[in-house]
N, C-alpha and C positions, 0 to 999 in steps of 0.2 A: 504493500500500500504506500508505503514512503518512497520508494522508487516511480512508481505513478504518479504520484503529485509533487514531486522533482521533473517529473516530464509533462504534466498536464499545466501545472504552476509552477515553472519556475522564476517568477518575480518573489516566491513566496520566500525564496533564499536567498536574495538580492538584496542589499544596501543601498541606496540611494544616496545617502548622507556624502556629503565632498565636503572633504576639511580644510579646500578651500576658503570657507566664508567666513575665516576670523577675525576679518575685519570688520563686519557688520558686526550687530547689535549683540549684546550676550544672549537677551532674551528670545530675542529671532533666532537665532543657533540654538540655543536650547531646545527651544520649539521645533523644530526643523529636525534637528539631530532626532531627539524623543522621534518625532513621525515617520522616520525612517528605518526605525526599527518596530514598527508597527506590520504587524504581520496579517491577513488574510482571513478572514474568519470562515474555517471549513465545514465548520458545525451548524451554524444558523438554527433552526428553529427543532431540527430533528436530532430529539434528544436520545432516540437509541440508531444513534450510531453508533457501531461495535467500538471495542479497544479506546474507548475513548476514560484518558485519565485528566478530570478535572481540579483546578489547582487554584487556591485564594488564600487572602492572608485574611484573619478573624481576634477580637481581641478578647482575652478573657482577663475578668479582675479576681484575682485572688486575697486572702487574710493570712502572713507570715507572724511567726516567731510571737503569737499570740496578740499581734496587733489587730487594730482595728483599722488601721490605715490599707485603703485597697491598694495591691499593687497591680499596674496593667502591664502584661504581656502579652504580643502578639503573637499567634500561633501560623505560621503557612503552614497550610496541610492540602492534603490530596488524596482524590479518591478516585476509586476504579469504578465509572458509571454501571457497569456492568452488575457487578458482586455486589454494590455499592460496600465499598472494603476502602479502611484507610490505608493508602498505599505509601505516603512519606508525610513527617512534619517535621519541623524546624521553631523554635522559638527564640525568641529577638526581642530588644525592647520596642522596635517599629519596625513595621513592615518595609523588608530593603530590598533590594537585589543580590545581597551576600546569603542571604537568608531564601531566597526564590531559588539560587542556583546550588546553594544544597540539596533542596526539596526533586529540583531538577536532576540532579547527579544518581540520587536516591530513584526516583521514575525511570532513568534509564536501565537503573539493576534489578529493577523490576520488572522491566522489558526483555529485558537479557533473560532473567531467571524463569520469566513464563513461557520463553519461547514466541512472542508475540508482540510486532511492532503496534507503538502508543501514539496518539494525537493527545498532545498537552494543551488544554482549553482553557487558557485563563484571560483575564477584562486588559485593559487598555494601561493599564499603573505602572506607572514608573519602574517599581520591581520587576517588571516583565519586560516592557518595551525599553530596553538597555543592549548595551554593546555584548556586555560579559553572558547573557540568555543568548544573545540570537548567535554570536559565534559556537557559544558552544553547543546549540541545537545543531548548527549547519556541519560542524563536525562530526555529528553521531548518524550512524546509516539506520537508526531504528525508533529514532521517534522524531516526529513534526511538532512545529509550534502553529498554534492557533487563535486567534484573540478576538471575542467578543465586539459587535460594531458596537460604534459610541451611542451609546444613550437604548440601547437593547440588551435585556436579561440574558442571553444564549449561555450565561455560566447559571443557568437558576437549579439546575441542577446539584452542584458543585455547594450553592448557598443556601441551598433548601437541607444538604448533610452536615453543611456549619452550625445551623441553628439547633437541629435534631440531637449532633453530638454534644453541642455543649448543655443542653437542659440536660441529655443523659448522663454525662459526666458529673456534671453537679448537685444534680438530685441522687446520685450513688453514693457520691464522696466529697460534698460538700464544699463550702469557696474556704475551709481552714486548714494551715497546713504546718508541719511544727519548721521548715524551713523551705526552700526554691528548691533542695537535693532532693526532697521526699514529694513536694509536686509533681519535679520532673518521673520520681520512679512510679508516680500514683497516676498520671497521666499514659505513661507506657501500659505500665499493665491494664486500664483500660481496654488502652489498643486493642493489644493483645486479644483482649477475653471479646472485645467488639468484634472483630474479626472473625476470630475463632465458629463466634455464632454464625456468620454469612457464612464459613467453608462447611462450617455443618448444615446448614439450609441445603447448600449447592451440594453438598454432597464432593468437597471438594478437598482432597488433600493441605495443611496449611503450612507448607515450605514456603508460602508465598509472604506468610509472616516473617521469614528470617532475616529480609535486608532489612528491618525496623530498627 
């Protein structure tokens, strides 16, 4: 499928951006630069299209070290439309692109490991529409980048299992936590055990939980 739309689209791997234009405006360059790493949206409206892994950043507030003071963290995370299975997260204190292209690295070993190329479907955000995404999508023979048009839902997919996991998450195991290390390990084993249920629905072996 990625070799198809390397041939059907290929502006989809194409950069536009000339770094020529340094001498104009920062904000025009900025602006410019950003749209030219804006990729194609292969997804549109039809949300089962196979192998599609959807990817967003989400914010959760937490209570540490017995305080009352919320801390906010944000979560990029990703799911396998499919299984609807979390396939990679990343936590950050804001939604970045160092943090998108972990999550990204993680979707490829996912790819690799299922034997099956990925369309990553994420919105128009700076995390995504960057140098450091779209290189190293154009490097890999096994998954496609894909982005949401402006001002249309096509990840609601993707934001309909944000909201889902975090009311699950929270009404399990609560916004209190004795530090960020016992979050982080309280947040995994969620995973885990989330997962776990879709491979047992499917009927599915869950090695696919190991690159977590």
């Amino acid at each position: 499928m990625i070799n198809l739309i390397k041939r059907e689209k290929p502006e989809v791997f194409k950069n536009s951006f000339s770094r020529d234009n340094s001498k104009k405006s920062s904000y025009f360059n900025e602006s410019k630069k950003h749209n030219s790493y804006v990729r194609d949206d292969l997804i549109e409206m039809n949300y089962n299209t196979p192998n599609v892994v959807g990817v967003d950043g989400t914010n959760l507030k937490i209570e540490l070290n017995n305080s009352s003071y919320k801390t906010k963290l944000n979560c990029m995370i990703s799911y396998d439309w499919d299984l609807k299975t979390i396939v990679a997260y990343n936590f950050d204190k804001n939604e970045n692109s160092n943090s998108s292209l972990k999550v990204f690295k993680r979707i490829n070993e996912y790819s690799v490991n299922t034997n099956s190329n990925k369309v990553i479907q994420s919105d128009r955000g700076l995390a995504f529409s960057c140098e450091k995404i779209f290189e190293y999508v154009n490097k890999k023979n096994n998954i496609v980048h894909s982005m949401s048009k402006r001002g249309f839902k096509h990840n609601a997919s993707t934001e309909s299992l944000n909201r889902w996991v975090k009311e699950k998450f929270f009404k399990t195991y609560g916004c209190k936590f004795k530090n960020i290390q016992n979050f982080y390990d309280t947040f995994r084993k969620f995973v885990y055990n989330f997962n776990k249920l879709q491979f047992l629905k499917y009927n599915i072996f869950d090695q696919k939980n190991q690159h977590l």
